[in-house]
C-alpha positions in Angstrom: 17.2 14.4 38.5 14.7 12.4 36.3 12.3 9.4 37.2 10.1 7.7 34.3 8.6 4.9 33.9 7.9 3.0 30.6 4.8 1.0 30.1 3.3 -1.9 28.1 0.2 -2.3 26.2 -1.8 -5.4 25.0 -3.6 -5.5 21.7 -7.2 -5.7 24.7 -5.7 -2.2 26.1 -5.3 -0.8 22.3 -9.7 -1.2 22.1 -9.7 0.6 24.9 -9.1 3.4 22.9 -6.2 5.1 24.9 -3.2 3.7 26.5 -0.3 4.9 28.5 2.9 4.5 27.7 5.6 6.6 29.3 5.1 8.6 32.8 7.8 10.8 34.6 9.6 13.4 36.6 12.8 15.7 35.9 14.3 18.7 37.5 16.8 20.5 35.6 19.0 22.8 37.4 20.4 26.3 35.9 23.8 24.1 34.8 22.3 20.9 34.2 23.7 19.0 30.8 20.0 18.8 29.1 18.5 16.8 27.5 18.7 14.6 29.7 20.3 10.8 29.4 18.3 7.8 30.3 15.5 7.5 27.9 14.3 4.4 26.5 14.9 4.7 22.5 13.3 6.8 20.6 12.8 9.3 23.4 16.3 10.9 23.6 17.1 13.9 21.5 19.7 16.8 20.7 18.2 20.0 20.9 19.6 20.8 17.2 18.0 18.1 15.6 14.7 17.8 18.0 12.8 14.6 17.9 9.4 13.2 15.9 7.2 11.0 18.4 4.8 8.2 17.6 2.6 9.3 20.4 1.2 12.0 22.0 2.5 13.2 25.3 1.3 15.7 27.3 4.1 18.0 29.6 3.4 20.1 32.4 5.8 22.5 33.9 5.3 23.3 37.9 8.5 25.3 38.1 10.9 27.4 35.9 10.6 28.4 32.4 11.7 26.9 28.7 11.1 27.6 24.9 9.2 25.1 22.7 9.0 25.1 18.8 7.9 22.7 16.6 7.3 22.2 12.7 3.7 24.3 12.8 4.7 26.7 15.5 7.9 29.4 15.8 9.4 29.5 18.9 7.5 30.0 21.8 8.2 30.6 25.9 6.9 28.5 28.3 6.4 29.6 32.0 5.7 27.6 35.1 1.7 26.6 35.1 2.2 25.8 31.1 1.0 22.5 29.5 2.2 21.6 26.3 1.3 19.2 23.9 3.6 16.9 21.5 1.5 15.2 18.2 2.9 12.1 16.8 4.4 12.5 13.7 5.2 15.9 14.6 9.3 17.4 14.9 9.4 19.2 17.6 12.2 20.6 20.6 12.2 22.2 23.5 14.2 22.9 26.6 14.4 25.0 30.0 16.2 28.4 30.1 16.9 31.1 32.9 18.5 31.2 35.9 16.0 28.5 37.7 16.5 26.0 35.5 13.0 23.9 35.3 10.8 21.2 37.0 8.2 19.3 34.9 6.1 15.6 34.7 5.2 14.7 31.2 3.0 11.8 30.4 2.7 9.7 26.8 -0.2 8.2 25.4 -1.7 7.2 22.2 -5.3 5.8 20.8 -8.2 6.1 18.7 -9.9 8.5 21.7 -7.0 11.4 21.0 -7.1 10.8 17.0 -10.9 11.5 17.1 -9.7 14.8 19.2 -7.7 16.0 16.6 -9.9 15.3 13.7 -12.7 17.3 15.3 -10.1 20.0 16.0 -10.4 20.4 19.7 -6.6 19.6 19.8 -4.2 20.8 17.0 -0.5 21.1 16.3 -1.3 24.4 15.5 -2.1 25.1 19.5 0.4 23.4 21.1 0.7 25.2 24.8 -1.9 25.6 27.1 -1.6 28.6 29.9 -3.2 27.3 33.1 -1.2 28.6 35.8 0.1 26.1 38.8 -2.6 23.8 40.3 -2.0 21.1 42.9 -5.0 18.8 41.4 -2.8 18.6 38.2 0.0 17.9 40.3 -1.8 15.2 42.1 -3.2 13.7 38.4 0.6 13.3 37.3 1.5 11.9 40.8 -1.6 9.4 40.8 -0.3 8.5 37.3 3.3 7.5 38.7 2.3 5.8 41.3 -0.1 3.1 39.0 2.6 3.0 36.5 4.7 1.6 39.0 2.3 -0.6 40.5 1.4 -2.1 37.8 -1.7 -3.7 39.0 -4.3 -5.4 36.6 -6.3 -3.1 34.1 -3.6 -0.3 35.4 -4.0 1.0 31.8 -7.9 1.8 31.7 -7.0 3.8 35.2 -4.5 5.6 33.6 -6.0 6.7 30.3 -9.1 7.9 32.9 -6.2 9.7 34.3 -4.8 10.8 31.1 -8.4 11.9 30.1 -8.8 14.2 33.1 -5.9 16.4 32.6 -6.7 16.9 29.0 -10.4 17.9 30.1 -8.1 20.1 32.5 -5.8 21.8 30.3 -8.6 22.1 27.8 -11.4 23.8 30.0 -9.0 25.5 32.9 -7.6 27.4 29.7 -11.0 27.8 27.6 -12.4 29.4 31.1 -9.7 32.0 31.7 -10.0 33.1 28.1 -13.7 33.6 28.9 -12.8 35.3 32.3 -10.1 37.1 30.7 -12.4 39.0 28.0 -15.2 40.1 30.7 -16.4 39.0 33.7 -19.7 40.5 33.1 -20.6 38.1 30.1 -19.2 35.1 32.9 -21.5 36.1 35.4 -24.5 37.1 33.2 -24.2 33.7 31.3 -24.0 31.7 35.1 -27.3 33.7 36.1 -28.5 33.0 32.8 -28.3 29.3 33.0 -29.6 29.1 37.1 -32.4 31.0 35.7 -33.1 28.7 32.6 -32.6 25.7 35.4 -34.6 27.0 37.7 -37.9 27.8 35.1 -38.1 24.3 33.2 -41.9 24.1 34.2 -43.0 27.6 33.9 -43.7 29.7 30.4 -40.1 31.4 30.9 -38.8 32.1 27.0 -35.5 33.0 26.3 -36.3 36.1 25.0 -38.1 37.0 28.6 -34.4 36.0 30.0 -32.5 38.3 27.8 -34.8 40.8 29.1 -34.4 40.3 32.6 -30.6 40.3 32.3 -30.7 43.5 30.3 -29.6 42.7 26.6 -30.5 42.2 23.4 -31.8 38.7 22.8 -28.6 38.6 19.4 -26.0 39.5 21.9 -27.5 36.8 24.7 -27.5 34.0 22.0 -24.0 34.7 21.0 -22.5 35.2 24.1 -24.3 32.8 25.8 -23.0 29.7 22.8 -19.7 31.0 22.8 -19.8 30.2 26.6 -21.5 26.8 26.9 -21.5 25.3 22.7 -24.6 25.6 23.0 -27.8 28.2 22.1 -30.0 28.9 25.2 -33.0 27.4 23.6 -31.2 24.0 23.3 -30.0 24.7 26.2 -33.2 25.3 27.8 -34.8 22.0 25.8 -31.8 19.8 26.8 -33.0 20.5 30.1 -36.4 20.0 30.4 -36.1 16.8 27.9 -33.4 15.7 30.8 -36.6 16.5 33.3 -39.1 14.5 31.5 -36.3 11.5 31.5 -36.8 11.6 35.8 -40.7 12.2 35.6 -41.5 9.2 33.2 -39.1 7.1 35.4 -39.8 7.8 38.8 -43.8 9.3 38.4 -47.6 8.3 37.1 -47.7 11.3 34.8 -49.1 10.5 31.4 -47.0 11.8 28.8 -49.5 14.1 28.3 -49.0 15.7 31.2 -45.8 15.9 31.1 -45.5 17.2 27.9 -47.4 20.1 28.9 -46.1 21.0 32.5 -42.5 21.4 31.1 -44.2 23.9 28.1 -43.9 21.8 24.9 -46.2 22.7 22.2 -47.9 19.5 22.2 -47.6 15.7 23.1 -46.7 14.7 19.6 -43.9 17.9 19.6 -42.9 16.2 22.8 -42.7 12.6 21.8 -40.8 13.6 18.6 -37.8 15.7 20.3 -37.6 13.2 23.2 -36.9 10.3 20.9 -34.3 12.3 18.2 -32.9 13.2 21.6 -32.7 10.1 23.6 -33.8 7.6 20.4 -36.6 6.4 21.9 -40.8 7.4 22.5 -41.1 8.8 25.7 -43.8 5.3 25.8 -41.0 3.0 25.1 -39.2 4.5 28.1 -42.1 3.9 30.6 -42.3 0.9 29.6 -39.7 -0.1 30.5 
C-alpha cells in the first residue's frame, strides 16, 4: 500500500528558502513486488540501478527493517525508529528485507535553508542514517505534513518547510543526545547541573572555575565536556546569559547601565557596553532608547 502526494512550488515559495515537494506513506509486506509502481517521474527506480534525486528527502521507518547504500556509504541496515537522508545529486538505493516486510513516510524538499546545512557540515552524505528509535511526535510531524499537502490551503508551503524543519531539528538532536547519553550519563547530568547552576548565579561573583569545583572536576575536563555538550564554553555560556539578562533589565527597569553592568559582574560599564553591542549590535543606550 502506498499514498503520496506531489506538490507545487512558486518562484515566492523558492525565497522562502525551503519548499516541499513530495509527502507519503507505503507499507511493504514480506512478498510485496518493491519498489513500488506509482511514482511521479523521476521517483521510480530498480533496485540494480538505484536512482540520483534533485532534492533532498527525508525517510523514516516506523516498522520493519531495510538496507541502504549509496555512492559515499557501503551498505548499511536500517531498523524500525531509523531516519535516513537522500542528497540531491546523490545515487543511492535502498529497500526493506526480513520476514516483516516494512512501513515508512518519507518526505522531499529542497532550498537554500538545507544547502546552507550541508555546507556547514551539520548534514553530509557521508552520515546518511540517523538512529532515533520510534516516536509518536515524528509520527504526528509526517501525518500533519500529509494532511496540508492535501489540503492545499494558501501558504501550505511555509507550514510545511516549518514542518520539514522540525523533524530535521528532530533527527538531528534526538540522535546527537543519545550519543551523549550513550557515552555517560554522569557527564549528562553533571553538564544539566552545571548549566541550572550557571542560570541560576547570573548576578552573583559565581566563576566557572568555582563551578567546576563544586561539581568535582578539573576546570580542562569541565570546559570540554561541558562544549562538546552544548557548542558552547561555559564562560560564553555564562556571558550569553547574563547579556540575555541585561536585554530584560534595560527594557522592562530604571537601572542605569551602570548598574547593570555591575550587578550581573562585568568588569566595567565600558566592558559591558562593548560585549553587549558585538553581541546584540547595538550600545546597551541605543536599546533604552528605544
Amino acid at each position: 500500500m502506498q499514498i503520496s502526494k506531489y506538490m507545487l512550488a512558486s518562484d515566492r515559495d523558492a525565497l522562502w528558502g525551503l519548499t516541499a515537494t513530495t509527502i507519503g506513506y507505503e507499507e511493504i509486506g514480506p512478498n510485496d513486488p518493491y519498489p513500488t509502481r506509482g511514482h511521479a517521474d523521476g521517483y521510480y527506480f530498480e533496485l540494480e540501478k538505484g536512482r540520483v534525486l534533485s532534492e533532498y528527502q527525508l525517510l523514516y521507518i516506523i516498522e520493519g527493517e531495510g538496507i541502504f547504500h549509496s555512492r559515499t556509504v557501503p551498505e548499511v541496515h536500517l531498523k524500525e525508529g531509523d531516519f535516513f537522508l537522500l542528497f540531491p545529486g546523490e545515487w543511492h538505493s535502498y529497500h526493506p528485507v526480513g520476514p516483516k516486510g516494512w512501513k515508512k513516510y518519507w518526505i522531499g524538499f529542497k532550498g537554500e535553508n538545507m544547502d546552507a546545512r550541508v555546507r556547514a557540515g551539520f548534514l553530509s552524505p557521508t552520515k546518511p542514517v540517523y538512529h532515533v528509535g520510534f516516536s509518536d511526535a515524528v509520527v504526528s510531524l509526517y501525518k500533519q505534513a500529509y494532511k496540508t499537502a492535501q489540503e492545499e490551503a494558501a501558504y501550505s508551503q511555509q507550514l510545511m518547510a516549518g514542518i520539514v524543519n522540525h523533524l530535521i531539528g528532530m533527527m538531528y538532536s534526538l540522535e546527537r543526545n543519545i550519543e551523549l547519553k550513550s557515552r555517560n550519563q554522569t557527564h549528562v547530568d553533571m553538564i544539566n547541573k552545571a548549566r541550572l547552576r550557571i542560570r541560576e548565579s547570573l548576578e552573583s561573583s559565581l566563576t566557572i572555575q568555582e563551578v567546576a569545583e563544586e561539581l568535582g572536576v578539573s576546570y580542562s575536563n569541565f570546559r570540554k565536556l561541558f562544549k562538546e555538550h552544548t557548542g558552547l564554553s561555559p564562560a560564553t555560556y555564562q556571558q550569553d546569559l547574563r547579556l540575555q539578562r541585561a536585554k530584560e533589565l534595560l527594557s522592562t527597569t530604571d537601572m542605569s547601565i551602570k548598574e547593570i553592568a555591575y550587578q550581573l559582574n562585568f568588569e566595567s560599564p565600558d566592558y559591558f557596553s562593548a560585549k553587549f553591542k558585538l553581541k546584540t549590535g547595538r550600545k546597551p543606550s541605543e536599546l533604552r532608547n528605544q
